[in-house]
N, C-alpha and C positions, 0 to 999 in steps of 0.2 A: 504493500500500500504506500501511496504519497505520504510523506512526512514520518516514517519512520527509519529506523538506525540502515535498515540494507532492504533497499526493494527488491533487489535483484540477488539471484545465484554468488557468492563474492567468487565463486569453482572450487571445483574436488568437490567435496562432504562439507555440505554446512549444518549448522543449527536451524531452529526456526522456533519464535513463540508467537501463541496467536492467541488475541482475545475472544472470548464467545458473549454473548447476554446472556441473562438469567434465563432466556425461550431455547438459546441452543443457534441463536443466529452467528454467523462468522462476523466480528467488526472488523480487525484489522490482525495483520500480523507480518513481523518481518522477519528478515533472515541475519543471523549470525557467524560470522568467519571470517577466514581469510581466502585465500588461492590456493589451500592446501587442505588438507582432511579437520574438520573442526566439529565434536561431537558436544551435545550439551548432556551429561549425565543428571542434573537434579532443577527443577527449579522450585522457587520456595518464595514465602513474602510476609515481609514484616509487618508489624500491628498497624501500621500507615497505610498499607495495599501498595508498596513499590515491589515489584517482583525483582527476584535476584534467581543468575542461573550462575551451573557451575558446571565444570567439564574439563576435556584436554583440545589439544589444538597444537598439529606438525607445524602449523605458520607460526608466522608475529602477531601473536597476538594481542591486540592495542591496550595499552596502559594510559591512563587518564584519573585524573584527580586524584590518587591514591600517593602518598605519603609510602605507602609500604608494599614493596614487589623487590622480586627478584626476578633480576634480570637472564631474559634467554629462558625462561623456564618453558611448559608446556602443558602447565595444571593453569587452570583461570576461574576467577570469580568475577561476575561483574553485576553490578547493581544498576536498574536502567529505569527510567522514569515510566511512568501509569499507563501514559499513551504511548510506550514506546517509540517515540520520539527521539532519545537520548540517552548515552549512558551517563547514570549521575557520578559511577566511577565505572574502574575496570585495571585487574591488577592481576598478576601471573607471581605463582610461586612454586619454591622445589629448587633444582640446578639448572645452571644452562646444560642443554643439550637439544639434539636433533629429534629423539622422543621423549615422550612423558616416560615422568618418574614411577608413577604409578598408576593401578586403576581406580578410580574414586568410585564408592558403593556407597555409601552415607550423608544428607545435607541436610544442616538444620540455619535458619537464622532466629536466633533468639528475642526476647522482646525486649532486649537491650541494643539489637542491629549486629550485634556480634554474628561470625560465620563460622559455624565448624564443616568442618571435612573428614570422612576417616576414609583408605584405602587402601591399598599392598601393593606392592610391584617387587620387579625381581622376577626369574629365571624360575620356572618350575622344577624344570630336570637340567642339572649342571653337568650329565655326562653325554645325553641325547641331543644337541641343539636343535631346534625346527626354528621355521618362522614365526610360530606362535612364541618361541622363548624370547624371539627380541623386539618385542612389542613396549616395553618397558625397561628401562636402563633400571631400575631400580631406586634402592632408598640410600646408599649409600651419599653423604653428603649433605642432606636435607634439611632445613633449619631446624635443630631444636632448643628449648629454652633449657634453663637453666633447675627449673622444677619438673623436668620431663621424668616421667616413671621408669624410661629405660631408656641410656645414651647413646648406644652402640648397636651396632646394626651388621649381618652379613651380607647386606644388599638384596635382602628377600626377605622382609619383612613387613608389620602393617603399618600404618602413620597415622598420627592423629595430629589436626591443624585446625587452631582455631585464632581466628582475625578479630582483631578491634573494631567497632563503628567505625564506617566511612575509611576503611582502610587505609588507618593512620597507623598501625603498628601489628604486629605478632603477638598476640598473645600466649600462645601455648603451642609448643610441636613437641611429638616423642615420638620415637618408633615402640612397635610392641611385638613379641615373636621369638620363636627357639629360635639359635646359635648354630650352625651348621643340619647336616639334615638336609630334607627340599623343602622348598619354600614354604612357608605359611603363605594361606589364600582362601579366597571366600568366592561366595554368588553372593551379588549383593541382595538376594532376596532376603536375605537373613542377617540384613543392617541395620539399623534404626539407631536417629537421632528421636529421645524426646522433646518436646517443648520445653523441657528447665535446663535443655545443652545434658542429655546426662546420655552412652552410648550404650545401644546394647545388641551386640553383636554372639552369633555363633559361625565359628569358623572350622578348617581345616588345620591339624596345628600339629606341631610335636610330630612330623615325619620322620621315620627313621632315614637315616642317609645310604642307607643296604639295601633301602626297596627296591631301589633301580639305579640307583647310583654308588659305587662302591670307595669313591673318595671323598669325601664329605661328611663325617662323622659327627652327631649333633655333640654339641662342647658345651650348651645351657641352653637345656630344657626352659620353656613358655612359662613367665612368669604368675604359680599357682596360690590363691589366697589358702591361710589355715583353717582348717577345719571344713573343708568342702565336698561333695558328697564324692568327687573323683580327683584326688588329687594325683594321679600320674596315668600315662597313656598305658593303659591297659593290654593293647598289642604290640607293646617294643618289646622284643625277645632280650638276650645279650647283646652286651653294645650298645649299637645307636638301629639293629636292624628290624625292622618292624614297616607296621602301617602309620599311616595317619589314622588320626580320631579326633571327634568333637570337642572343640574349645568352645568353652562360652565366658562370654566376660561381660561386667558392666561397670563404666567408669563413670563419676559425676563430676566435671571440669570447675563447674564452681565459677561460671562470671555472668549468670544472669540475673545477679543481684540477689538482693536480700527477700529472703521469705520469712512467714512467722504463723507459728500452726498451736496457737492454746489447747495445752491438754491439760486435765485434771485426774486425781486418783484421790480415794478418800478410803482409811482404812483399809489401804493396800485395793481398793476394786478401783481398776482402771476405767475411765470415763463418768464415775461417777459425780454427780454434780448438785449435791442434794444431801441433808442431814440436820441432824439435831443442833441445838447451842450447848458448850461453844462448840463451835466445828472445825478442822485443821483440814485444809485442804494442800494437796502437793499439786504445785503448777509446774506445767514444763513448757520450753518452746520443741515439739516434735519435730522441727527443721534443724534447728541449731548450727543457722549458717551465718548468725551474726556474731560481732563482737564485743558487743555488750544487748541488755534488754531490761526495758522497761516496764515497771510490772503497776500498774493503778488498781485496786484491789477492789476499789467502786463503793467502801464502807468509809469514806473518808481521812482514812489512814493515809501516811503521805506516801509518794511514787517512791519505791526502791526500782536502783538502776544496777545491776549486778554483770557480772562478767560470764558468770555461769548461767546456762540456760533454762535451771531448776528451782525452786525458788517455795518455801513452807510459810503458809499465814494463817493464823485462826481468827475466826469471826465473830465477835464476844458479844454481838445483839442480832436479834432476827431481821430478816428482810430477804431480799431480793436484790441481788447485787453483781452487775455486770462488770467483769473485772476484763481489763484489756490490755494489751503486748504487745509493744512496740522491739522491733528487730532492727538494730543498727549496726552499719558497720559502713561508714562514709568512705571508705575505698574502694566502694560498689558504681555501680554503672545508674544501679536504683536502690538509692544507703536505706531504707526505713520502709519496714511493713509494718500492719494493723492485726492482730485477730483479739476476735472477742469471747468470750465463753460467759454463761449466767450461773451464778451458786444462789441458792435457795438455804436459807439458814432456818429453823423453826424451835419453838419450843413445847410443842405438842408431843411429847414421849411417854410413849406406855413405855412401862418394867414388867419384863417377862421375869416369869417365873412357875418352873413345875417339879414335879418328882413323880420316882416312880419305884415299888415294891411289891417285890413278892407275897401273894398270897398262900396262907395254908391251902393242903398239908404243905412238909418240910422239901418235899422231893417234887412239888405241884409245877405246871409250869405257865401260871396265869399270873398278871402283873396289872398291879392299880396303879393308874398313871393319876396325878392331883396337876391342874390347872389353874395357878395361883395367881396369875399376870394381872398388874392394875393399870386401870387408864390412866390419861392423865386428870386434872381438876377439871370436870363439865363432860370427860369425854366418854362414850359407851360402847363397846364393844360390840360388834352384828355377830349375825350367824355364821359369817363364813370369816371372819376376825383372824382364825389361826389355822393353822395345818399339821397335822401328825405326821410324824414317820415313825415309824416303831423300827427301823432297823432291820428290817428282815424279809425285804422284799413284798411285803403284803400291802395290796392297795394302798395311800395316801387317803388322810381321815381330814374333811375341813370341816370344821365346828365353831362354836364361839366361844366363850370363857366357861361352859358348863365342863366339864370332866368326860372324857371318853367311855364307853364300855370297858370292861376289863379284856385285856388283849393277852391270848393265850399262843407262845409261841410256840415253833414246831420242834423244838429242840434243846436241851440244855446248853449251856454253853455265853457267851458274850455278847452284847448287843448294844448299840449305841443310838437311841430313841432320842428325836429331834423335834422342839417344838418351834414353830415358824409363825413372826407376825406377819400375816396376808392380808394388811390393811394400808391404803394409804393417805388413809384421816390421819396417821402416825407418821411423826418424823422417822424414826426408824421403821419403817415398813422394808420387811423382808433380813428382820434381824432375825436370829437362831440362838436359840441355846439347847444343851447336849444332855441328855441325861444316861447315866450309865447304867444298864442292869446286868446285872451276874444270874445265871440260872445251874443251879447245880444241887442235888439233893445235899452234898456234906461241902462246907467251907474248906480250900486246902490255899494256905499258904505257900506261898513262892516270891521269890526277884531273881534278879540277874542284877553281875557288877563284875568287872575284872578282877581278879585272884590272885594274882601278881600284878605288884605297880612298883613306883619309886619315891623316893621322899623328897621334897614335901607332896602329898598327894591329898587331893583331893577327891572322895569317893562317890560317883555316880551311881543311884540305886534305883533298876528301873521295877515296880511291883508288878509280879506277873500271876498273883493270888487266883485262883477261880471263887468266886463270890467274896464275900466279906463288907462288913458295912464301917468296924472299927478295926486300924492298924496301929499296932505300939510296935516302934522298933527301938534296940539295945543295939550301939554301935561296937560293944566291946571295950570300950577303952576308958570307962568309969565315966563320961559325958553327960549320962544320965537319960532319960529316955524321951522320944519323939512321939508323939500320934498323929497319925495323917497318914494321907494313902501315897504319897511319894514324898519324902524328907527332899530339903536342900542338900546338896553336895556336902558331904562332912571330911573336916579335915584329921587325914593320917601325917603326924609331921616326925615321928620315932619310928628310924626301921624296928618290924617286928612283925608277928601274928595276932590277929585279932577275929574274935568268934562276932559276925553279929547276926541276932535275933529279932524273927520279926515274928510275929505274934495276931493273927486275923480273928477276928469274931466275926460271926452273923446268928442271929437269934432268931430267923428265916429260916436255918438249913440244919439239918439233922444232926449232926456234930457238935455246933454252936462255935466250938475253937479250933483251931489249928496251930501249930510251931512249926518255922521254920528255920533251921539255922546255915550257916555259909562261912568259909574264912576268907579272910583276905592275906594276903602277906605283901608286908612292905620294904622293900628290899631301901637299899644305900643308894641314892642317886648321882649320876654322873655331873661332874662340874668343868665347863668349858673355861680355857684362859689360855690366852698365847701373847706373843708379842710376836717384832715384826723388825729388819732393820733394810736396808739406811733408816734413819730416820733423824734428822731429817733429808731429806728425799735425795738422791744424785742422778744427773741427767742423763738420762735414757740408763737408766741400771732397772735389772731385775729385782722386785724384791724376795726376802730370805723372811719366810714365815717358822716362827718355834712354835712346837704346841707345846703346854703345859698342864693342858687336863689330867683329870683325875675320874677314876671308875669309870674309863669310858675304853674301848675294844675297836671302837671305828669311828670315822670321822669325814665330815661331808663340808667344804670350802665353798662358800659363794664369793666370786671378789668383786661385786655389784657391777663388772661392766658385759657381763650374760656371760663371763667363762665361771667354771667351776672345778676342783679337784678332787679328789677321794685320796689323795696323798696325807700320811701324816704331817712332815714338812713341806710344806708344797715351796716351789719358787714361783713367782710369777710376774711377766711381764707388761706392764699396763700399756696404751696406746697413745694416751693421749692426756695432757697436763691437764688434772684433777685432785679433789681431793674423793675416794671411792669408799662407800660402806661397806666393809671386807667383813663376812658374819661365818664364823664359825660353827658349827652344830655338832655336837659330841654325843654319842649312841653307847648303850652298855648292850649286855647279852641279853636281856629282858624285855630289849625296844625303848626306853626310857631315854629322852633327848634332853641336854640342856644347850642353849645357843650364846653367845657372846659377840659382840659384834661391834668393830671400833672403826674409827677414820682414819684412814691413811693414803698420805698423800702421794703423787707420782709426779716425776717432772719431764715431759716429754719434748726430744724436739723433732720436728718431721724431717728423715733424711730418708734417701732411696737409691735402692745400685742394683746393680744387676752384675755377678761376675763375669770373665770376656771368654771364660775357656772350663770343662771339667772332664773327668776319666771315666766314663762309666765301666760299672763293674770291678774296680778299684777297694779298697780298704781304707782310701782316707777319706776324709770326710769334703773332698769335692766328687766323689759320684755320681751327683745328681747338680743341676743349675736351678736353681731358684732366687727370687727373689729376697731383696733385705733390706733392711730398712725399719724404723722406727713411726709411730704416730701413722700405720698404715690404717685409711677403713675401708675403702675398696680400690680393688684392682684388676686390669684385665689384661692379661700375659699374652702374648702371642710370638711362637718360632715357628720358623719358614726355612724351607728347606731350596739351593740355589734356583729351583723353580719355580718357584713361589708358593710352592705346596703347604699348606699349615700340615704341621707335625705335633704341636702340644699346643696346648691353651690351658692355664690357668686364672681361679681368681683369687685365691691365697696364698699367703707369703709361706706357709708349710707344706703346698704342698708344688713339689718341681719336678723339671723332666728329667728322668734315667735315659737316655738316649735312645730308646724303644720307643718304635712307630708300628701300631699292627701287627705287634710280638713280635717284629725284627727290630734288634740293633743298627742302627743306621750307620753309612761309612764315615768313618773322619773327615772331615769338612767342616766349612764355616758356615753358619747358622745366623738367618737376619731373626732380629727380634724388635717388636713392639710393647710398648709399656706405657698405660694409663694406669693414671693412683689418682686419689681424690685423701688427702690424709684426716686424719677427724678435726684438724682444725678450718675444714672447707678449701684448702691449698687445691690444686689440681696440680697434676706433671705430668710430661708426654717425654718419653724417650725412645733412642730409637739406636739401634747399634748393634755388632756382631759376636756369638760366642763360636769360640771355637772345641769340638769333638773329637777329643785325643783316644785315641785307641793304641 
């Protein structure tokens, strides 16, 4: 049509968008490209109605108004005004080259104008070439920031690209994807951006590099979150050889501003919003992507503004009150959201209250439940007020404050009868209380409690009595005696043996009494204590831990930076200048742990080398090449053999190459190596340089 970006064919493969009306009529539409092949893979449109497409493109592809492009690439976004008229920009990202970097399957623009892209490129099969492998040059080189989830790439990986409004900067690139292998790839039918920028893709991943190709050996597996229902590829045999299998991932990039989502929980029930005076309600913001939040509580209490997104208030008069959440975080594209939630406060509470007892004879098995529940001042309880559970699977009984039938159950044995207020003229409607009944013709005494412990101890006693209405328990140790059906924790603080007695009545059950008696034995407890030197601290030196515990046979080191030992003297070397919670835990032959735990400090400084030459198979201690260095936190090793062939990859400083490739010793020869470190002071270093293979 007249007046838009390209009336005409520009040659080869172009784009084309086209407006329709709401009836399905054609109004206009133009064409997109250059003289060369130019596909539009997504198009999409911000809260304004500007549409924005996004694609590749062999030509030159126009750059306009945009702040942010790299140049020569062959991925493009371009944002184009209503009427298609105009581009309001248009900008190319990735490397220069002759093809695109990769293929795009993903496009979102967010309701900040922000663009993400996700896509793969790279070589499917690295030992077969076709035409279809070089369709895409790949990821290596590709912008990424400096918060990217994963920096490094074998140039067959996926990408994830997201742009600022108006294509003024980069805001986020990473690559994502196994380490040798064949390529990670997808169909973009199983890509999806949603609306708040968050990705959620299933892919092909984690290929072994033996499927079809037998030089390319995966060196780091696809980055797998903890605790997931499949954390490793299920068909890799040994090695790297295997199939591919389904990866699924979903990332949330985090730049389409602030949200804020009011929850409440009230006596642990989640979304509750509703209770008696006073009432203590737990707020939360369920988004929790600001960095601070404002809580107005709608009772005229003043505004708390917290950091945390959790926040406890009680409401000390009745009413109705809409409390409201504001989510800040002014570094946002949109700093500040709203949400509201209402609490209902009352002071209308009935007191529950019932019991429940065995009826004669002694061996019977029918039970008179009492229904003692009061309303509140003015208030009356209906017919259907309350609900029965008697515990035993038999029908649910709704009645009102009269007392039940006598309920005869099917068996002797334990039951746990439940009366429930089913009113909600009551602030607490659908509160519960439990009543316990025991059926058994003879009362027998019982608990349970550990039998061996250590000193000082505290004794846990749980009663496991069949019926019983009164318990007196005798700890043994002259204390004097308890009545109740579970004591608190009583203290053993003198190794030794002790008898204790528990003693059941019921005046219900044929016997009336029971004894039961138990020992405990309280052994000598273990006592942890060590020291530590340097101290104070010397640069880049290991430390020299003493243990000086007592009664203890085994011993478990935590040195608060995630390593750990089981050595009695451990030595150990820290990473990175700190002062570290280093906690001790001392075990006897009984299980009995005592813990001790001090500060000590380390002083690191980051250095890094790599040796030039070693002897595999040797007795000294150069038979393997590895990495050195101090203040390491990550790293990514790579040796190349005069071909260019990778031979080893590492990403720890312990662990290095013996000069085996594919169970062969490789010839003497010099060896290129590469070396990325990132030390834990945030330093980066890139090296690069020769070792040589003495045989």
């Amino acid at each position: 049509n007249t007046g838009t970006i390209g009336q005409t064919n520009q040659g080869g493969i172009d784009g084309f968008v086209s407006v329709f009306s709401n009836s399905g009529v054609l109004q206009k539409t133009t064409y997109l490209g250059t003289q060369a092949t130019d596909i539009i893979y997504g198009i999409q449109f911000d809260e304004k109605g500007f549409p924005y497409v996004m694609g590749i493109s062999l030509g030159a592809w126009p750059v306009k108004n945009a702040l942010f492009s790299n140049a020569g690439s062959k991925q493009f976004i371009s944002k184009l005004q209503p009427d298609l008229s105009d581009y309001v920009y248009s900008t190319v990202y990735g490397t220069a080259a002759n093809i695109p970097n990769i293929s795009p399957v993903a496009f979102l623009v967010d309701r900040c104008e922000n663009v993400y892209v996700s896509g793969w490129g790279g070589k499917l099969n690295l030992c077969y070439e076709s035409a279809f492998d070089q369709k895409t040059v790949g990821t290596t080189n590709m912008p990424i920031t400096s918060d990217a989830i994963q920096k490094v790439t074998d140039n067959k990986d996926f990408y994830f690209f997201v742009m600022k409004k108006d294509a003024t900067a980069q805001l986020y690139g990473s690559f994502f994807g196994q380490q040798g292998g064949e390529g990670d790839h997808v169909d973009g039918g199983t890509s999806r951006f949603d609306n708040k920028g968050v990705i959620y893709q299933a892919v092909c991943a984690n290929c072994g590099g033996n499927n079809a190709c037998d030089n390319d050996d995966i060196t780091s597996p696809m980055l797998i979150s903890r605790g997931v229902v499949g954390p490793a590829n299920g068909s890799l045999g040994s090695g790297s050889a295997g199939e591919c299998n389904l990866a699924a991932f979903k990332i949330n990039f985090e730049f389409d501003g602030v949200k804020a989502g009011a929850k409440t929980s009230i006596g642990g029930i989640a979304h509750d919003t509703a209770g008696c005076l006073p009432l203590t309600v737990d707020f939360t913001d369920s988004v929790s992507l600001g960095k601070s939040y404002e809580w107005n509580f709608g009772d005229g209490t003043p505004d708390s503004i917290v950091a945390n997104p959790t926040l406890r208030h009680t409401y000390t008069f009745p009413g109705d009150f809409r409390a409201r959440l504001i989510s800040i975080d002014n570094s946002r594209c949109i700093p500040r959201d709203t949400s509201y939630v209402t609490i209902r406060v009352r002071t209308d509470k009935a007191i529950l209250l019932a019991t429940g007892g065995k009826v004669p004879p002694c061996d019977g098995l029918q039970v008179a439940f009492v229904n003692a529940s009061i309303p509140p001042l003015g208030g009356v309880f209906s017919d259907t007020s309350f609900i029965w559970d008697f515990g035993d699977n038999s029908p649910l009984l709704k009645t009102g404050v009269q007392n039940p039938p006598l309920h005869t159950y099917p068996a002797v044995g334990s039951y746990k009868a439940k009366l429930y207020l089913n009113d909600t003229a009551y602030c607490n409607a659908f509160d519960v209380i439990d009543i316990s009944i025991y059926l058994s013709p003879n009362v027998k005494a019982s608990f349970t409690t550990p039998q061996v412990a250590c000193s000082p101890y505290n004794a846990v006693f749980k009663n496991t009595s069949v019926a019983g209405q009164i318990f007196t328990w005798n700890f043994g140790d002259g204390s004097g005696l308890y009545v109740g059906t579970t004591p608190p924790a009583h203290p053993y603080n003198i190794p030794g043996d002790y008898i204790v007695t528990l003693t059941a009545t019921d005046i219900t059950t044929c016997n009336v009494t029971d004894v039961f008696k138990d020992t405990i034995t309280v052994k000598e407890g273990p006592l942890a204590n060590f020291t530590f030197s340097p101290n104070p601290p010397a640069e880049n030196t290991a430390v020299q831990f003493l243990n000086f515990s007592q009664n203890a046979t085994r011993y478990s080191w935590d040195f608060g930076d995630f390593d750990t030992s089981a050595l009695v003297n451990p030595v150990h070397l820290f990473q990175r200048t700190d002062t570290f919670n280093v906690c001790l835990f001392a075990y006897n032959d009984f299980g009995c742990a005592d813990t001790l735990c001090k500060p000590v400090p380390a002083l690191i400084r980051s250095i890094v080398d790599v040796p030039n030459a070693f002897i595999p198979n040797s007795e000294g201690i150069n038979r393997t090449v590895k990495v050195q260095g101090f203040g390491i936190a990550k790293m990514d090793f790579r040796i190349y053999n005069r071909w260019g062939q990778l031979v080893f990859a590492s990403s720890s400083p312990s662990y290095g190459w013996d000069g085996i490739y594919k169970g062969v010793l490789q010839p003497m020869d010099v060896y290129a190596y590469t070396l990325q470190v990132m030390f834990s002071d945030g330093k980066q270093v890139s090296k690069k340089g020769d070792i040589t293979l003495i045989r």
